[in-house]
Every structure is written in structure tokens, then in C-alpha cells.
C-alpha positions, 0 to 999 in steps of 0.5 A: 540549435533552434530553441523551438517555442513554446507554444509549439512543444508538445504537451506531456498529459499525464493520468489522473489518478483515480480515487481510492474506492472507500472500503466498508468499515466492516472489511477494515482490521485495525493491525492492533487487532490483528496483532493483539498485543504481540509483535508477530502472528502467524497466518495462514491462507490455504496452504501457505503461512504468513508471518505478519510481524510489527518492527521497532520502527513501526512498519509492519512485514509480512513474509511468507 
């Protein structure tokens, strides 16, 4: 086998990833807010209800 050199391997060009758009600081809620000092909370979003519940390991879930 032939090792082909590297001036001659094609080169993997890879997207670069946009920058996250900045949100304004009004459509920004804070999970404490959401939450207000419970460890779950019901939302509804039409029809649907969420739940929106905050673990032990400090992740939040949410499921419908």
C-alpha cells in the first residue's frame, strides 16, 4: 500500500457554526421565576399540558 502524501489528501471543510442570535432581555425567564420556589409546575400550551420539573441534580425536565 501506497501512503499517499499530504499535500495530496483531500482536506475535510468542516461548517462553521453560526453564532447564537442574543435574545432580548425581555423574552429571557429565569427557571427560578418559572418555577417560583417549587420543584415542578404545570404548563399549559393549547391544548397540551406540560410539566416542567426541576431534579435533584439540578436539570430541569420537562414532559408532556
Amino acid at each position: 500500500m501506497i501512503a499517499t502524501p499530504a499535500a495530496q489528501r483531500p482536506v475535510l471543510r468542516l461548517p462553521v457554526p453560526r453564532p447564537l442570535r442574543a435574545l432580548p432581555a425581555e423574552s429571557m425567564l429565569s427557571s427560578e421565576a418559572l418555577l417560583n420556589g417549587q420543584r415542578e409546575v404545570l404548563i399549559q400550551h393549547g391544548e397540551a399540558v406540560y410539566r416542567l420539573r426541576h431534579t435533584s441534580n439540578g436539570k430541569l425536565i420537562l414532559t408532556k
